[in-house]
C-alpha positions as CSV (number, residue, x, y, z in Angstrom):
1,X,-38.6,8.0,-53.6
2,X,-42.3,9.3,-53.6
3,X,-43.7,11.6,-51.4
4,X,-46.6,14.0,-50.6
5,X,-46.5,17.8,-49.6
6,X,-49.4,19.5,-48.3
7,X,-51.4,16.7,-49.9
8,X,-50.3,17.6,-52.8
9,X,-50.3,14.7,-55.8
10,X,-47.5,12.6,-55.7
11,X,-44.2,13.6,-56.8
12,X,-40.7,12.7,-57.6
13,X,-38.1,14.0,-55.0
14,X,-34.8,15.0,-56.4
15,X,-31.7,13.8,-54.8
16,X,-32.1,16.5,-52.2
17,X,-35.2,16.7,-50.3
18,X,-37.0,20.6,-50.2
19,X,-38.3,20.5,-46.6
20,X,-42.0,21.2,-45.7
21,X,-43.2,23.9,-44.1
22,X,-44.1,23.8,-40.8
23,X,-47.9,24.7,-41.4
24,X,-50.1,24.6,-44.6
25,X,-50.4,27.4,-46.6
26,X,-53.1,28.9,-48.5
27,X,-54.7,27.6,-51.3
28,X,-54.2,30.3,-53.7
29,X,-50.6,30.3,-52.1
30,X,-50.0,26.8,-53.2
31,X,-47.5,25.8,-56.0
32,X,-47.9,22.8,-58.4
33,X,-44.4,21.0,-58.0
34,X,-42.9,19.2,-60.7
35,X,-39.9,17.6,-60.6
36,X,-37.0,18.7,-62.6
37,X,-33.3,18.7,-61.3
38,X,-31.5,17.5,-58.1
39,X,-31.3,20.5,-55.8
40,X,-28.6,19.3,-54.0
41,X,-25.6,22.1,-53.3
42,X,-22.2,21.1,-54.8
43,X,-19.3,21.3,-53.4
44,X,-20.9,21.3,-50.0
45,X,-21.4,24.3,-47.9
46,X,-19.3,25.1,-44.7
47,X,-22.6,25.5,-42.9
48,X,-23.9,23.8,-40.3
49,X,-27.4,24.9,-40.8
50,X,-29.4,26.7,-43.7
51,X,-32.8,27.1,-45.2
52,X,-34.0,28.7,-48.6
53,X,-37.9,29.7,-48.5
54,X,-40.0,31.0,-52.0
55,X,-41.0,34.7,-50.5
56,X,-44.2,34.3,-52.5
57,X,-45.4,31.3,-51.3
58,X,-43.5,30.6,-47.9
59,X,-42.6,27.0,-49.6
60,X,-39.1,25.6,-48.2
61,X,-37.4,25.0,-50.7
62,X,-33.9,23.7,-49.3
63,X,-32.8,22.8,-45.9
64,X,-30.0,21.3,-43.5
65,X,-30.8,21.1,-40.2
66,X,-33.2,23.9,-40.4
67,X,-34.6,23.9,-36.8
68,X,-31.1,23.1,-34.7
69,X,-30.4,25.9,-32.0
70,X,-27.1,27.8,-32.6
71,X,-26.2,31.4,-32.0
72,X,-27.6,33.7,-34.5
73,X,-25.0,36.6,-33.9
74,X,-26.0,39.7,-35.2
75,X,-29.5,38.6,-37.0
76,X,-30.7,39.3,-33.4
77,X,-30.7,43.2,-34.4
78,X,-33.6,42.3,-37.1
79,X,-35.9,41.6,-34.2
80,X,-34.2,44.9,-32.2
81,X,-35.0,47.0,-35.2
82,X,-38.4,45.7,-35.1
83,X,-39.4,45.9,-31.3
84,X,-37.8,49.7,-31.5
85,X,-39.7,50.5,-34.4
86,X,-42.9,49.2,-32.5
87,X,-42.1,52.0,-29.5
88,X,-39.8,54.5,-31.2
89,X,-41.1,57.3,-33.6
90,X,-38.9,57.2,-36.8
91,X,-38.1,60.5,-36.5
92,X,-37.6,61.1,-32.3
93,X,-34.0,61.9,-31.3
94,X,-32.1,59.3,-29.0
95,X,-29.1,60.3,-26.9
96,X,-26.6,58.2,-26.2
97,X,-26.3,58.1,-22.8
98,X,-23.2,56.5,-22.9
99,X,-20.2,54.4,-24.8
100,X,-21.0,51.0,-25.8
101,X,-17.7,49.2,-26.8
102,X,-18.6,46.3,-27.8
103,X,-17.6,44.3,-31.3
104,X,-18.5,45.9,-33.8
105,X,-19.5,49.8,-33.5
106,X,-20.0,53.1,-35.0
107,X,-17.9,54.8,-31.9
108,X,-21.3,57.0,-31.1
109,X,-19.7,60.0,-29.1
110,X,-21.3,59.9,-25.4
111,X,-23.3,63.3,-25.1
112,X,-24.6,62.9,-28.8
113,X,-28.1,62.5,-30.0
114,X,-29.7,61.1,-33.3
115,X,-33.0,60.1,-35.0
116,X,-34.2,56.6,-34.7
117,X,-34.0,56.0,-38.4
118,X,-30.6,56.7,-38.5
119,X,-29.4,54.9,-35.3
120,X,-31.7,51.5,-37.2
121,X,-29.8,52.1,-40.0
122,X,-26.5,52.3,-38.5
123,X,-27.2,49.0,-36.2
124,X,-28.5,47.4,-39.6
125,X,-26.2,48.3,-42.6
126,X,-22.9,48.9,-40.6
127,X,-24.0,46.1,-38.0
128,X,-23.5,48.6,-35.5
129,X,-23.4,47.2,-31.6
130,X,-23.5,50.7,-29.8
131,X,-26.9,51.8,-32.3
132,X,-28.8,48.4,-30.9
133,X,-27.2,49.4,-27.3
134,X,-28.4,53.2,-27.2
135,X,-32.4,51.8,-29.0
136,X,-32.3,49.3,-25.5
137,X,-30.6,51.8,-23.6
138,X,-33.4,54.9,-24.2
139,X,-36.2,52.2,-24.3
140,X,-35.5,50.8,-20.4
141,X,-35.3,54.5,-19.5
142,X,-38.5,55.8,-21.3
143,X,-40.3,52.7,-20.5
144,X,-38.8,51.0,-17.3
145,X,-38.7,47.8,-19.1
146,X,-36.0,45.9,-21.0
147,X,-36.1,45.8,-24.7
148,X,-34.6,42.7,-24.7
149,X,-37.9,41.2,-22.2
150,X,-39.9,42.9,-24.9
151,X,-38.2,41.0,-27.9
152,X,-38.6,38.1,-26.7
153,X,-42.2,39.0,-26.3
154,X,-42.2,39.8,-29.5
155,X,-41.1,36.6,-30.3
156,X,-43.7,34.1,-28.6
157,X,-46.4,36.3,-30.7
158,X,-44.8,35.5,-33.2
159,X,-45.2,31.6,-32.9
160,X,-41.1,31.9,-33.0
161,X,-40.8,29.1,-30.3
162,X,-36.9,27.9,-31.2
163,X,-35.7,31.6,-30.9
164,X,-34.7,33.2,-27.3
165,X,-32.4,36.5,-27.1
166,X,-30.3,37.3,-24.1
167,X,-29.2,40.5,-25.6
168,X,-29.7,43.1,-27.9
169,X,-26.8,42.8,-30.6
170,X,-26.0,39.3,-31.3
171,X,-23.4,38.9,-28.6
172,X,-22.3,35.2,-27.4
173,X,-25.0,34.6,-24.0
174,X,-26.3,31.6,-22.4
175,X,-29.8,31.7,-23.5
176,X,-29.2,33.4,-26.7
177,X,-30.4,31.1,-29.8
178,X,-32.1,30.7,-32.8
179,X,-32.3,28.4,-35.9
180,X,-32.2,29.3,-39.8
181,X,-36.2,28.6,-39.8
182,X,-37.0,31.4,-37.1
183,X,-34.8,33.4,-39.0
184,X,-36.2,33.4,-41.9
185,X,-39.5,33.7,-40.7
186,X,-38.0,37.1,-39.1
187,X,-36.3,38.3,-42.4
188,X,-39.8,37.8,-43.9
189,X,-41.2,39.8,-41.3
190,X,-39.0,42.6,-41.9
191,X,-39.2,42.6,-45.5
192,X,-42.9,43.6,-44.8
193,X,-41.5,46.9,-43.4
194,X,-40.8,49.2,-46.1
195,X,-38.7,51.2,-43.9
196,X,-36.5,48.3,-42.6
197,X,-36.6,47.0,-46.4
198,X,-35.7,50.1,-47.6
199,X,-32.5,49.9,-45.2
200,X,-31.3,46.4,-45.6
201,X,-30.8,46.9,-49.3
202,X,-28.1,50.4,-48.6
203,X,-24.5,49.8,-49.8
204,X,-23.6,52.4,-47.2
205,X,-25.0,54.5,-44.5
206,X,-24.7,58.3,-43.4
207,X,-25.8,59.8,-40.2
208,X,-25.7,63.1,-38.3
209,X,-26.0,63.9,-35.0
210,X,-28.2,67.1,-33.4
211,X,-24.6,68.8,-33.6
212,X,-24.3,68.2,-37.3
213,X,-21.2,65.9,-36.9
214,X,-21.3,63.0,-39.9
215,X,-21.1,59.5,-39.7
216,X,-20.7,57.7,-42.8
217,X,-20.0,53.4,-42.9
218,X,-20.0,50.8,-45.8
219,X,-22.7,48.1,-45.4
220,X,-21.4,44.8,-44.0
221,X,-23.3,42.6,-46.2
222,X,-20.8,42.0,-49.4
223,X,-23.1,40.7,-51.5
224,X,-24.8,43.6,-52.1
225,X,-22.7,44.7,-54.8
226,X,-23.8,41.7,-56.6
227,X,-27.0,41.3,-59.0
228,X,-30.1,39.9,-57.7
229,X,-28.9,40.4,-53.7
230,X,-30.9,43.1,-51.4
231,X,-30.0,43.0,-48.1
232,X,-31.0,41.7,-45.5
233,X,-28.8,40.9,-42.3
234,X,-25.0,39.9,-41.6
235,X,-23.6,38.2,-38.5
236,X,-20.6,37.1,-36.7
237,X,-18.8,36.2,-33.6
238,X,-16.0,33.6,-32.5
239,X,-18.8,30.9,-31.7
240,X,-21.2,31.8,-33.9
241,X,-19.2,31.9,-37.3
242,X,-21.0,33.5,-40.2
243,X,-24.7,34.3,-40.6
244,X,-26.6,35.8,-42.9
245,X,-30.0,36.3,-43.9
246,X,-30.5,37.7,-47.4
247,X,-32.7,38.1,-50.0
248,X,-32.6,37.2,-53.8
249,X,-34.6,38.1,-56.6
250,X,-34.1,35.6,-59.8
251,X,-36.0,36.3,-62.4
252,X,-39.0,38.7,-61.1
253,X,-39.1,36.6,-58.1
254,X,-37.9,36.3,-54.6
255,X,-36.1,33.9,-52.5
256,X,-34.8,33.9,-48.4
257,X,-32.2,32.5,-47.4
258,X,-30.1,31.5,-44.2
259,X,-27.2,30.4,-43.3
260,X,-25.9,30.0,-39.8
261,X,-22.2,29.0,-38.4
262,X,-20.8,29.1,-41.7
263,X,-17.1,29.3,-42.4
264,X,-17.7,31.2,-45.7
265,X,-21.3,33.1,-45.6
266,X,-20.9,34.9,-48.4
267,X,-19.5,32.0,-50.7
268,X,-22.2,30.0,-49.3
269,X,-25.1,32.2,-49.5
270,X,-23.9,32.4,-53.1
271,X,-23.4,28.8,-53.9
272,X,-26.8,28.0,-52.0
273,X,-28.7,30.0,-53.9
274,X,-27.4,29.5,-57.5
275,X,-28.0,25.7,-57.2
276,X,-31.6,26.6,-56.1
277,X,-32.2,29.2,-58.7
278,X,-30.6,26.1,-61.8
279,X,-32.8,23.8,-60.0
280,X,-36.4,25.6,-59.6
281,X,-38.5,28.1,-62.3
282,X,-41.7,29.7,-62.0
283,X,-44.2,28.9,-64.9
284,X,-47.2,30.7,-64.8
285,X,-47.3,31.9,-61.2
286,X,-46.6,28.5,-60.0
287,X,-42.9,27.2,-58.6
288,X,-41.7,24.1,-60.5
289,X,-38.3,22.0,-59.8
């Protein structure tokens, strides 16, 4: 099969197809492919959508159903932590108005207040609910607006046209979608943060309060124990099965990857991005397969 990418010259595609991105990239951005190796995943994923992007270059590099709606779970709280971050001084204390008991938590004691960098890290490393509900919760009353209205704000600034959040933590919602290609746009976005990179890539969290009580929580991503894998973002409800958004560095450089209603994320994640990583090298700057 021959084909051209980005007007690119003509190549050989392997037995599976790297998608295109959805807009050309920069010159001194783009890769000369050559074709090496079939890229497709075996055995096959329990996923019913994913995407690997080149974090260098923005190139796709493997796909399945990249732009199909389904609920992103808690990958939402990558686009809370960012909205908060845009409004919230790192280091201004937030009370916690009240409970939020909702999936997963860090049981926040009502009465109790604590920095915003701590609260982000709890919502992102432990996956926290009641951190993303306390950020929306101290945002409507400091502002008078919804954090939630404001992500989604965020989003159509973004160009993020396939994403729309109903809530703040990843909760099932009518209205509440994304698809593996907004996402990793989003994880990309994030990564540019050093503060929210710095956070994603934690093994564990610990927090205290203005009274000095701690609260200490193991990350939720389980591949951070593993070489190569720094973060970024788990997820996970009934309807949503497993998501996560992560990044991998082989060999100097970096890769993104998503997976979304997956039965086994962390199995996937890891079969996804081996394949890729047998499949593709870097010679000279440039991404060959």
């Amino acid at each position: 099969m021959i084909w051209n990418l980005f007007l690119w010259p003509l190549l050989m595609v392997p037995a599976f197809k790297p998608a295109v991105a959805s807009s050309p990239l920069p010159k001194r951005w783009q890769p000369k492919l050559i074709a090496l190796a079939s890229v497709t995943p075996r055995p096959p994923l329990s996923v019913s959508a994913y995407l690997v992007v080149d974090y260098a270059s923005g190139q796709w590099l493997a796909s399945k159903q990249p732009r199909k709606r389904l609920l992103p779970a808690s990958l939402t709280k990558m686009v809370t932590a960012l909205v908060a971050l845009n409004y919230f001084p790192l280091n201004e204390w937030l009370t916690v108005y009240k409970s939020y008991p909702v999936g997963q938590t860090a049981k926040l004691e009502e009465g109790s207040s604590f920095q915003v960098k701590d609260i982000i890290s709890m919502m992102l490393v432990h996956s926290a609910n009641d951190a993303a509900f306390v950020l929306a919760d101290n945002y409507q009353r400091q502002t008078g607006h919804s954090l939630v209205a404001a992500m989604n704000n965020w989003l159509r600034r973004h160009q993020l046209q396939s994403t729309h959040f109903a809530n703040f933590d990843g909760e099932e919602d009518n209205g509440h979608y994304s698809t593996a290609a907004d996402m990793a746009k989003i994880t990309r976005i994030l990564l540019e943060n050093k503060f929210l990179a710095s956070v994603v890539r934690q093994r564990s969290v610990t927090a205290y309060d203005d009274k000095g009580q701690k609260y200490s929580f193991d990350a939720t991503d389980e591949l951070l124990a593993q070489p190569g894998y720094y973060g970024v973002k788990t997820g996970w409800t009934t309807k949503a099965g497993g998501c996560f958004a992560s990044l991998y560095y082989y060999r100097g450089h970096k890769l993104i990857s998503v997976v979304l209603h997956s039965r086994q994320r962390f199995t996937d994640t890891r079969k996804l991005l081996k394949t890729i990583s047998e499949a593709y090298h870097w010679q000279n700057g440039n991404l060959n397969y």
